[in-house]
N, C-alpha and C positions, 0 to 999 in steps of 0.2 A: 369459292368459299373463303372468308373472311376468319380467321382465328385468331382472337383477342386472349391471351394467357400471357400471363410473367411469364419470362423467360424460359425460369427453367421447365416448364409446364410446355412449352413449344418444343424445346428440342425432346420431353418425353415422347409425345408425340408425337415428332418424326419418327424416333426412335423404333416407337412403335409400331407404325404402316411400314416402316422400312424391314421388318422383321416378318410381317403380315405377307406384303411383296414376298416376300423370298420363300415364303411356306406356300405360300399358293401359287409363285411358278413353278417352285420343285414339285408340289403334287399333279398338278397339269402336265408338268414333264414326264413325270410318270404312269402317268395316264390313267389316275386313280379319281376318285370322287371323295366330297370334304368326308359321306357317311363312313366311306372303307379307310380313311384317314384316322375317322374319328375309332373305328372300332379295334387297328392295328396298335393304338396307341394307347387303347384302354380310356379314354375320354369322351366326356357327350360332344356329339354333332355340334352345339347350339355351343360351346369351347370354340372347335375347329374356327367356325364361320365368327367368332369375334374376333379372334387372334387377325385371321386373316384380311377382318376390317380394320385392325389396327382398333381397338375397341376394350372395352374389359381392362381389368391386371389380375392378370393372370399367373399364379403359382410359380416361381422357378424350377421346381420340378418338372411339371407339366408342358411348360415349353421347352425343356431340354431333351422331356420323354417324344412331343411332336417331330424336333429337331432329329434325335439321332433317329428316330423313326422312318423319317425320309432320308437317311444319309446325310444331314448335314449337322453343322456345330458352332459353337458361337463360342466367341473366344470375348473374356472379360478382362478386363483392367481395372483394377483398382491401385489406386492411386494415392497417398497420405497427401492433403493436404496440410497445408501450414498454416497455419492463424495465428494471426500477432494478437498478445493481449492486451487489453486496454486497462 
């Protein structure tokens, strides 16, 4: 599959299935399903299975609520960038 996007549009969606990956290994590892994922976490099923496709944008809440849900945690950076003015 062939993905034509500016840049920054590319690495969002890495970003993205990279996040997705890791929410549906750790539920598989846990040997749950995306419904008892969706319901532990207070979110719709049809959430679960975009996240997991790397799909949607999805709330920062919501993915932080899926995250510690399953035990895990995502660590952010923010960062100042610098811009020279013209």
């Amino acid at each position: 599959m062939l993905i034509f996007a500016p840049k920054s549009q590319y690495i969002e969606i890495m970003i993205q299935q990279e996040i997705g990956n890791a929410i549906k290994e750790r539920r598989k590892k846990l040997g749950i399903n995306q419904q008892t994922l969706a319901d532990l976490a207070s979110v719709a099923v049809n959430t679960v299975v975009a996240i997991e496709r790397g799909e949607g944008n999805p709330q920062l809440a919501t993915l932080l609520t899926i995250l510690d849900t399953l035990g895990l945690q995502m660590d952010i950076n923010i960062k100042q960038l610098d811009y020279e003015t013209v």
